[in-house]
C-alpha positions as CSV (number, residue, x, y, z in Angstrom):
1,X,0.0,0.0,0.0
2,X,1.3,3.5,-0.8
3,X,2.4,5.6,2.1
4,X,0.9,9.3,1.8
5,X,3.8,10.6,1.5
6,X,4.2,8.9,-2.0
7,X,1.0,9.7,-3.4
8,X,1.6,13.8,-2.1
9,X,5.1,14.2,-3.9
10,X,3.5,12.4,-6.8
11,X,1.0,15.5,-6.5
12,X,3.3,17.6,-6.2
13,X,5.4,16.7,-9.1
14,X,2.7,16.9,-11.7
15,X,1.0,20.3,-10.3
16,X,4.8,21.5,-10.6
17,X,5.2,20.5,-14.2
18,X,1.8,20.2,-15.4
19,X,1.8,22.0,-18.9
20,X,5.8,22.3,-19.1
21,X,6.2,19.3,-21.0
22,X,5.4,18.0,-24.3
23,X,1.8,16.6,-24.5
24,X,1.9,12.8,-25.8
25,X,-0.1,9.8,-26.5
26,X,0.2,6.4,-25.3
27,X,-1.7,3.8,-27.5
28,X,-2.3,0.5,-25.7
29,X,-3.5,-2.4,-27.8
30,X,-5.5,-5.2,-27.1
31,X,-6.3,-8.6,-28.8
32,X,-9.7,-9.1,-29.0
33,X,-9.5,-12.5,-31.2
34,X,-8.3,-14.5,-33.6
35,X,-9.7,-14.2,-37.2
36,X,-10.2,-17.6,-39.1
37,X,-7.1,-17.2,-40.8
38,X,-5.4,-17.0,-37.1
39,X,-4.8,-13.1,-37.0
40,X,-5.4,-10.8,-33.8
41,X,-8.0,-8.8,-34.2
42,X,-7.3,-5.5,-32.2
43,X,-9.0,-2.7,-30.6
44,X,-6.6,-0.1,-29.2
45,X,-7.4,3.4,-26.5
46,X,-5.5,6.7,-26.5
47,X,-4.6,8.0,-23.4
48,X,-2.7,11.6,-22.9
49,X,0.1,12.2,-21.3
50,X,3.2,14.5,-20.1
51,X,6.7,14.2,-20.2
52,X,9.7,14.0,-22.4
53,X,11.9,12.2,-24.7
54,X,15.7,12.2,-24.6
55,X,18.4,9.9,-24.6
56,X,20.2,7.7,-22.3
57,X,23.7,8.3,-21.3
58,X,27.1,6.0,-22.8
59,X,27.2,4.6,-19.4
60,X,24.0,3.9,-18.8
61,X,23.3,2.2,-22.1
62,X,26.6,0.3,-21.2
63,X,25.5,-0.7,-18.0
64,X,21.7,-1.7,-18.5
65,X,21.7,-3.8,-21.5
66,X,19.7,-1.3,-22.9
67,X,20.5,-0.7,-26.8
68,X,22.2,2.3,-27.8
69,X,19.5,3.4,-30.5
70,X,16.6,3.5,-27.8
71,X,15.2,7.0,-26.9
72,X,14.3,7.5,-23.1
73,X,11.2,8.8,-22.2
74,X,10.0,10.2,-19.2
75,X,6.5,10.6,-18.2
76,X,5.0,12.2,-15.2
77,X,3.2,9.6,-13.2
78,X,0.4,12.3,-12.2
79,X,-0.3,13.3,-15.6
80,X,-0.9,10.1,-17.2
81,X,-3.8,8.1,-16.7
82,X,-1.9,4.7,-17.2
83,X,1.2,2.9,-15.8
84,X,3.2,2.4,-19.2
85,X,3.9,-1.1,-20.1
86,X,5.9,-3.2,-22.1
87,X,4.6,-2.8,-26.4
88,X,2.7,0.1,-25.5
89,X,3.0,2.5,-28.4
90,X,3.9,6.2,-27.8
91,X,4.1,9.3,-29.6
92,X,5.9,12.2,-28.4
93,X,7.4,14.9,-30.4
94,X,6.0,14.4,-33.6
95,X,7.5,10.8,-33.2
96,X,6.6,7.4,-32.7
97,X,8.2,4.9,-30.2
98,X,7.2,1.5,-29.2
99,X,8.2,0.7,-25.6
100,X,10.8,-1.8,-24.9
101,X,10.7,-1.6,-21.9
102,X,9.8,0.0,-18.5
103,X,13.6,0.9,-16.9
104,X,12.2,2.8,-14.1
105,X,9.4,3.7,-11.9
106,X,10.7,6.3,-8.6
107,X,10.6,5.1,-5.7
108,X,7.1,7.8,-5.0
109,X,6.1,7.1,-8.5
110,X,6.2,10.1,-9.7
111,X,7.8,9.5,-12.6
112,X,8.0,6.3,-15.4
113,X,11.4,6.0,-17.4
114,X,10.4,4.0,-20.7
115,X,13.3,2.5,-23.3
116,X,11.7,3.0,-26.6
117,X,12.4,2.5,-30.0
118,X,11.1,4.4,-32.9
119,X,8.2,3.3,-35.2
120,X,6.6,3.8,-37.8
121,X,2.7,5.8,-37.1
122,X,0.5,2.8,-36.7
């Protein structure tokens, strides 16, 4: 269970940057079934967000496994709707990324660090 404290600097961090950041989108899809031919048939929701896209440092890359080409993205817990996940689809920046994986979540969780690569608009 989340202390108090947690969920008030996770308050606090998004009334601080709310409207600072880039706006972005998070698509999440979900198989609904299999066609006869053995498909997914998917239905997807768009959920807003802020935060930012960057990169990670040498080290960092070095020392995480994660792969040099990734982008990181940041988004402010409090001002997304979601907890990103794994094959989530993003787009930030004009850009789109597909999420790799989730590398962080602070310890208030305030904040999700995402490894993404880019995409093509789906």
């Amino acid at each position: 269970m989340a202390s108090p404290l947690e969920s008030e600097v996770r308050n606090a961090v998004a009334a601080g940057f709310k409207g600072l950041l880039l706006t972005g989108t998070i698509r999440r899809e979900t198989v609904l079934s299999l066609s006869a031919e053995g498909d997914p048939i998917t239905s997807f929701v768009d959920y807003t967000f802020e935060g930012i896209r960057d990169s990670f440092s040498a080290w960092f890359i070095a020392s995480s496994g994660i792969q040099a080409t990734d982008s990181r993205i940041l988004i402010i817990a409090g001002l997304c709707p979601i907890v990103p996940t794994q094959d989530d689809k993003i787009k930030i920046g004009g850009s789109w990324f597909q999420v790799r994986r989730v590398v962080e979540i602070d310890p208030a969780g305030a904040t999700y660090t995402l490894a993404g690569f880019a995409i093509p608009a789906p």
